[in-house]
N, C-alpha and C positions, 0 to 999 in steps of 0.2 A: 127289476128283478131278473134275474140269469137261471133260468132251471128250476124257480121256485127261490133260490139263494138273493140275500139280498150282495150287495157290493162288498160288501164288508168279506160277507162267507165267500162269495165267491174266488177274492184275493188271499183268504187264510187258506181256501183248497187247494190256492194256484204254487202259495210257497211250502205246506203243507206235503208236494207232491215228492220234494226232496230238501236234502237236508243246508244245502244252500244253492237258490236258484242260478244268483249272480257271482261275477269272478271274485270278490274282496278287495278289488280295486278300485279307485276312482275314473271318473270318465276321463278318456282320454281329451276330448272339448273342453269341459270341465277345468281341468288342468291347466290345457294350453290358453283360455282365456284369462284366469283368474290368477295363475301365477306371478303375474306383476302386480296386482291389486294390493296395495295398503289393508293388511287385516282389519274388520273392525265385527262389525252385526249379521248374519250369514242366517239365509232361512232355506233352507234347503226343502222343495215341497215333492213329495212323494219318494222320501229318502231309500224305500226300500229297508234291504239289512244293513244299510250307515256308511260305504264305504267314501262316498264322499264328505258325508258330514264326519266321520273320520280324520277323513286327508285336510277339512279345511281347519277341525279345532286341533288339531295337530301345528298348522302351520299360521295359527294364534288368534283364529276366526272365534268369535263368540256367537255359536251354532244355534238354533232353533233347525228341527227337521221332524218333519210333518211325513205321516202317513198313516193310511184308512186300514193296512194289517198289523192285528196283535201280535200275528206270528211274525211279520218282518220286524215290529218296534224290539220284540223280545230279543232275537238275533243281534239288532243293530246294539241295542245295548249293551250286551254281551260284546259284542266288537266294540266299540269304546269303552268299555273297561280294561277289553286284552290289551286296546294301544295305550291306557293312561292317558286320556284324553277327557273330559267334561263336554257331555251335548243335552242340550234341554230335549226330547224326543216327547212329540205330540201325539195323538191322535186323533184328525179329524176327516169327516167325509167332504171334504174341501169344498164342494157342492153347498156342503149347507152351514158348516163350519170356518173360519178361520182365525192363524193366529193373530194376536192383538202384536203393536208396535209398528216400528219401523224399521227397515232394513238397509244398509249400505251394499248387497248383494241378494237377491233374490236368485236363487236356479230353481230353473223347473227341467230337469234330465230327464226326455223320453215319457213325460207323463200323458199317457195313452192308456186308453181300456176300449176293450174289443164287445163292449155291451153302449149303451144309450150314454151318452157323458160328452156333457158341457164344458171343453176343454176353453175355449176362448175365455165366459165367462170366468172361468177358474184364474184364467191369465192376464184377465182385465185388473180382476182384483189382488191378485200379485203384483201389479205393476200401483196399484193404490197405494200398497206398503212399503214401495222403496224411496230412503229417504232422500232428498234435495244433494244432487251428489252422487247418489247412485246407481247402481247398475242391475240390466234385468237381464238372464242369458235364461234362454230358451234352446233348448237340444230338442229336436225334432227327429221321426221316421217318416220317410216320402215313399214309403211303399211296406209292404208286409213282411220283406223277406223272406225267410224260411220257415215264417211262423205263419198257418193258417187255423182260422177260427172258422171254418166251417158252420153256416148257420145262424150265424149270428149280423147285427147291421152291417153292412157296409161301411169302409171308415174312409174318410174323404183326409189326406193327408193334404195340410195346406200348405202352398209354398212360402220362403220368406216375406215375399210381398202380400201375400193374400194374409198371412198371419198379422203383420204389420197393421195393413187398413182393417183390419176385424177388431183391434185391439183399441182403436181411435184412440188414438191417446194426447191429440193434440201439437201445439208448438212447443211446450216444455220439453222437450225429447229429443236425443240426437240418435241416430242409426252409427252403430260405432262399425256392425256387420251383419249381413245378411244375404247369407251363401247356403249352397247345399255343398255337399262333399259325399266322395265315396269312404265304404267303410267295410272292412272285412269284416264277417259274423260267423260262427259256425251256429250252426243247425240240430233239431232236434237228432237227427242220425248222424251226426258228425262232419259231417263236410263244413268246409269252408266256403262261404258265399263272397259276393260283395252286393250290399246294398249303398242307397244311397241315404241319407240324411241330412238337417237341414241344421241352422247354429243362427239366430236370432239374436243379436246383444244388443241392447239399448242402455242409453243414459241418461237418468232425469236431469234435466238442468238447471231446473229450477219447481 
């Protein structure tokens, strides 16, 4: 619980605050990983308001995309109907929830929360759903940015390699990348920063 709020309210407060948090675009990682990829089954987990899950049932992905706000799913919605696009849009507390099947593409873009949250676990079991074949990309932040949470845990941003051995995932698995990179962000007052962030891609082999 955050404030009394459980996770749920606390992320309907956070998009709640305005009337869209994120750019409407897909992640820039995102993109540049996944654009060669052969369309097939796409689970997109903490989609936000859809712009990835967008850009991939757009470009002939058959989307699942997951996320714990009603008010992101509502948005995201709505954005896939503007683009003419089909996404099956969930919602679970991925903690205690997830969806059923198999995936030829799992992303997890930036799924971070600045209260108690068991990110590994959440990405052990994303990697349980990707089918023989597929692939898991992990978009990571390695620091705060411009964004402080004041008050709340500490959040231990793990590097590529420490994410990797957290996730044990065995000899089935090829490391396709696992880099950090810089990345301009602007700021709750407008500036432009550069942070750094992290791009985890693995592939099931078998």
């Amino acid at each position: 619980m955050l404030n009394g709020m459980s996770d749920e309210q606390a992320w309907d407060a956070r998009y709640s605050e305005e009337n869209r948090i994120w750019s409407g675009k897909p992640n820039v990682e995102l993109v540049a990983e996944v654009s060669d990829l052969p369309p097939g089954r796409a689970l997109d987990l903490g989609c936000g308001e859809g712009a990835d899950a967008v850009w991939l049932a757009g470009r002939g992905w058959q989307v699942t995309a997951v996320d714990l706000s009603g008010v992101a799913l509502k948005r995201a919605a709505k954005h896939a109907a503007d683009a003419g696009v089909t996404v099956d849009f969930q919602q679970h507390d991925l903690e205690k929830t997830f969806p059923a099947g198999e995936y030829d593409l799992v992303s997890a873009q930036f799924l971070h929360f600045w209260a108690d949250f068991d990110r590994e676990k959440i990405l052990r079991r994303a990697a349980e759903s990707v089918a023989p074949g597929g692939v898991l990309l992990i978009e990571g932040h390695m620091d705060h940015g411009p964004f402080k949470h004041d008050g709340h845990p500490e959040i231990h941003f793990p590097t590529p390699p420490e994410l990797i051995a957290a996730l044990n995932l065995g000899d089935s698995w090829a490391v396709l990348k696992a880099t950090t990179h810089p990345r301009q962000q602007k700021g709750p007052d407008g500036d432009v920063i550069e942070r750094t962030d992290s791009t985890v891609k693995l592939r099931r082999t078998a």
